[in-house]
FIDOTOR-638757 format. One line per 8 residues: number of its first residue (from 1); their letters; for each residue x, y, z of N, C-alpha, C, O. Coordinates in steps of 0.05 Angstrom, whole numbers, m for minus. Atoms other than C-alpha are relative to their C-alpha. Example, Ala and Ser with C-alpha at 12.3 -4.5 7.8 and 13.67 -1.06 7.14 Angstrom:
<votors>
1> AS> 18,m24,0,246,m90,156,18,24,0,39,24,13 | m16,m24,m1,273,m21,143,m15,22,14,m5,44,18
</votors>
This chain:
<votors>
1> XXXXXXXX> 9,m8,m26,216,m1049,m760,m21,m19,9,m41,m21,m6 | 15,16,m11,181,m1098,m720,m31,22,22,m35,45,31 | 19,m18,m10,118,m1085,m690,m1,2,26,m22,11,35 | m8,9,m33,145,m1099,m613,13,43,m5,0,63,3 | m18,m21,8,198,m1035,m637,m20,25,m10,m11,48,m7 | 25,m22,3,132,m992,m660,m13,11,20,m17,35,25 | 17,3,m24,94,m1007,m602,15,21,27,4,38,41 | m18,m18,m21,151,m977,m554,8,28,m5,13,45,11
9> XXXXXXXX> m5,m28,10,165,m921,m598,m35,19,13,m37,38,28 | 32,m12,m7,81,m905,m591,4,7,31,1,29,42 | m2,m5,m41,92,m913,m510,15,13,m1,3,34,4 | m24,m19,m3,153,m874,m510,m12,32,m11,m10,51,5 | 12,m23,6,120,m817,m549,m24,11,15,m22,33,26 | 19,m6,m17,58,m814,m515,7,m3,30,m10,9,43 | m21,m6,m31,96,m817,m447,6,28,3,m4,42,20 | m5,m21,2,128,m761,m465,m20,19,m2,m20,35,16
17> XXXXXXXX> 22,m23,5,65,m715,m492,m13,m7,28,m22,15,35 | 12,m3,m26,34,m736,m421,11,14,18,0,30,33 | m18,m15,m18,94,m717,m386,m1,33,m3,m2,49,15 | 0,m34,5,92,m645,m422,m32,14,1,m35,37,8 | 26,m10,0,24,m630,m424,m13,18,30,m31,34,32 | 9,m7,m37,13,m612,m346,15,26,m4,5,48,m7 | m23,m25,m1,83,m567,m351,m22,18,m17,m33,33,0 | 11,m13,12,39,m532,m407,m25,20,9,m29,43,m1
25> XXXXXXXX> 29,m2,m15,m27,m520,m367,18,11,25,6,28,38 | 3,m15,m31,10,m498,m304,17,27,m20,3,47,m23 | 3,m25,5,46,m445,m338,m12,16,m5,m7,38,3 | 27,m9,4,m17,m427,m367,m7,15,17,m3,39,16 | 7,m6,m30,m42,m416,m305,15,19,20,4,28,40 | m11,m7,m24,10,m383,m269,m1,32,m6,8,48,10 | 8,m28,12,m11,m315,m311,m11,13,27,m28,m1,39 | 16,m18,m32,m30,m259,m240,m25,11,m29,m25,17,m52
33> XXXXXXXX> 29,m12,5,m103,m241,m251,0,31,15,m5,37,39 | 5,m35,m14,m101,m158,m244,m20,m2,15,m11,2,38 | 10,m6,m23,m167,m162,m202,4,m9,24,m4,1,45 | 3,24,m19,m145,m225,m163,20,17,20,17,16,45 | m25,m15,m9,m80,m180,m146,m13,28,15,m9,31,40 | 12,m24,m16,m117,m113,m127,m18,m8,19,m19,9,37 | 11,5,m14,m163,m145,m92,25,m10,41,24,m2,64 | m25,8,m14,m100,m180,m50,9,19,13,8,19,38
41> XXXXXXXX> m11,m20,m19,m67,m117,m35,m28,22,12,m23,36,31 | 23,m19,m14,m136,m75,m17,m1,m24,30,m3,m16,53 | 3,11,m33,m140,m138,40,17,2,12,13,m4,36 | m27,m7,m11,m65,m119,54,m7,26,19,m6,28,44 | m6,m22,m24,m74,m48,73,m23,0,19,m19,11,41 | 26,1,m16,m150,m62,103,14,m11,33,4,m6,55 | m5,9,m29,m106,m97,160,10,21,6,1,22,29 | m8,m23,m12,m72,m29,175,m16,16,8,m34,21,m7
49> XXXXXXXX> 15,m21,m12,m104,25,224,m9,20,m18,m1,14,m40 | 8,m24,21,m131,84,186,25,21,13,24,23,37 | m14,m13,m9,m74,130,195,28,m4,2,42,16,5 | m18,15,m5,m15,78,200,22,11,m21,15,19,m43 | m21,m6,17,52,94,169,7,m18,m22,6,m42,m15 | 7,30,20,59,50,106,21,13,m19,17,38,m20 | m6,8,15,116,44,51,m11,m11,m28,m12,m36,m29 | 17,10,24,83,32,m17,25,1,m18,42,19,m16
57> XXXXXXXX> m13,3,19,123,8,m74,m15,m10,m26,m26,m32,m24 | 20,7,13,86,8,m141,13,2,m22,36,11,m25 | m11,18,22,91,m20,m206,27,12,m27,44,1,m41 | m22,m10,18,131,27,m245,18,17,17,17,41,21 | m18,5,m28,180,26,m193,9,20,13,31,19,24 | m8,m13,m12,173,86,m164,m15,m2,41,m29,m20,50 | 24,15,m28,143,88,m84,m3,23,10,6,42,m3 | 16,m22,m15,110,136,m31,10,m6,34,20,m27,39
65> XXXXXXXX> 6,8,m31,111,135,47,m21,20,7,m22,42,m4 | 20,m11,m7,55,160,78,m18,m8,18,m17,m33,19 | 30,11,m9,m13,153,124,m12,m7,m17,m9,1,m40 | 15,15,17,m57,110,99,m32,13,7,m37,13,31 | 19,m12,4,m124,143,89,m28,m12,m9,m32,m31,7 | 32,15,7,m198,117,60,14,m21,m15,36,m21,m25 | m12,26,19,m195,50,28,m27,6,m15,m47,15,m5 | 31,m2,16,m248,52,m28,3,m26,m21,25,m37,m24
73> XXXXXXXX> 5,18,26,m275,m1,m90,33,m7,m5,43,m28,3 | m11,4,24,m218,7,m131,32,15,13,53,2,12 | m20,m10,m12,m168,59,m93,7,4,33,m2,m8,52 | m5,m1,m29,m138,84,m31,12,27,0,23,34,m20 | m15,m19,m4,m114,152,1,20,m6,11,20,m26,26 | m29,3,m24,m34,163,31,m2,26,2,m8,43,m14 | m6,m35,m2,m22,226,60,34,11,1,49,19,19 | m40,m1,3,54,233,35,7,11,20,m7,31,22
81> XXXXXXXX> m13,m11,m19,94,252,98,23,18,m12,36,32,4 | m29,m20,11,152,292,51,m21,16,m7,m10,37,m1 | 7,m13,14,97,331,20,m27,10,9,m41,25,m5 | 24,3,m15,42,331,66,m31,1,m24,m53,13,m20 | 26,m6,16,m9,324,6,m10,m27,m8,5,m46,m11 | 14,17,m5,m65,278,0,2,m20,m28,m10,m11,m47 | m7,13,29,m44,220,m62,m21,m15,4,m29,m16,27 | 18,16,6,m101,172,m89,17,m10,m19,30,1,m36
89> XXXXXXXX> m13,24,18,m74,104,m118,m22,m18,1,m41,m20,17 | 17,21,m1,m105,48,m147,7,m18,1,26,m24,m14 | m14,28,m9,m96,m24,m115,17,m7,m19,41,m6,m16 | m21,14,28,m70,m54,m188,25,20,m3,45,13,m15 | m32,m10,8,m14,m6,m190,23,m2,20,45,7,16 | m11,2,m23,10,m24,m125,18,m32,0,6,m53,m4 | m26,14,4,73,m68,m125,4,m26,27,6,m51,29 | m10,11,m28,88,m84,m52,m8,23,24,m2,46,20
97> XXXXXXXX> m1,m14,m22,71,m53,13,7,m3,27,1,m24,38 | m15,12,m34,102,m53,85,6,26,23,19,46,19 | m9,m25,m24,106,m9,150,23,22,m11,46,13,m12 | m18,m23,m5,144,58,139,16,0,27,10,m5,50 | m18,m11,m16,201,78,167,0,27,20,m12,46,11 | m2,m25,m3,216,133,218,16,19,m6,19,40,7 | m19,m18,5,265,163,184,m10,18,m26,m13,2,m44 | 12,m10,18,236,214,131,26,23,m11,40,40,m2
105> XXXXXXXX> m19,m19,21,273,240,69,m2,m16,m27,m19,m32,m34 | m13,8,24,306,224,4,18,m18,15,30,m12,35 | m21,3,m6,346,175,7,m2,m14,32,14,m33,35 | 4,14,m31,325,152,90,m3,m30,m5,12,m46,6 | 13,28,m12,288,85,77,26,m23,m27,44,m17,m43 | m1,23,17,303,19,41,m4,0,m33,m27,m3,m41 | m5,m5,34,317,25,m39,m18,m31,m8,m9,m51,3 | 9,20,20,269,m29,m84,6,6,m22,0,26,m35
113> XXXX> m8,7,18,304,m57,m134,m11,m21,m25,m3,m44,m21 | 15,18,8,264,m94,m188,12,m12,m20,31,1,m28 | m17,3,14,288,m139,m241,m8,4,m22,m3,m15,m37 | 14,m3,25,251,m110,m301,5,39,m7,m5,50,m27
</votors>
C-alpha cells in the first residue's frame, strides 16, 4: 500500500465521520423539551377569549370540547359542554388544540387519529 493510497483512505474516512457527525447532533437535538412544549400551548390558548369554544386533543389520545376558562402557571380550566362540569388540565398533557365545533355529542366532531 502506497502512501498516496493511505492518504486517500485517511480523507475518505474522515470525510465521512464529518459528514455524519452533524446528522448525529441534530437528532440529538430534535428531542421536544416538556416545558418548551407547555409553555407553547399555554401561548396557544392565551390567544383565545376567556370563554371561547375550543377542541383539545391530549396526549393519551383521548380529547374534550369545551369553554376555555382561567389559564394559570402550569394549567387551564374547560368547561365540558357534554357535561357541563368544570375540567382542570395541564399544558404538557395537551396534544393539539383548535376551535370547537357546533355540533355537540359523541361522535359530532372530527376523530384524531395518532400514530402511536
Amino acid at each position: 500500500m502506497t502512501a498516496l493510497t493511505l492518504a486517500r483512505r485517511c480523507t475518505f474516512l474522515a470525510l465521512a465521520l464529518a459528514l455524519l457527525a452533524p446528522a448525529t447532533l441534530v437528532h440529538a437535538r430534535s428531542t421536544p423539551d416538556p416545558d418548551k412544549y407547555a409553555r407553547k400551548i399555554e401561548k396557544k390558548l392565551a390567544h383565545y377569549k376567556k370563554g371561547a369554544l375550543l377542541h383539545v386533543v391530549f396526549a393519551n389520545n383521548s380529547d374534550s370540547t369545551g369553554s376555555i376558562g382561567q389559564l394559570g402557571d402550569h394549567s387551564f380550566t374547560l368547561v365540558n359542554v357534554e357535561t357541563n362540569a368544570t375540567e382542570t388540565h395541564n399544558y404538557a398533557d395537551v396534544y393539539s388544540v383548535g376551535k370547537g365545533s357546533d355540533s355537540i355529542g359523541q361522535g359530532a366532531g372530527k376523530h384524531h387519529h395518532r400514530p402511536f
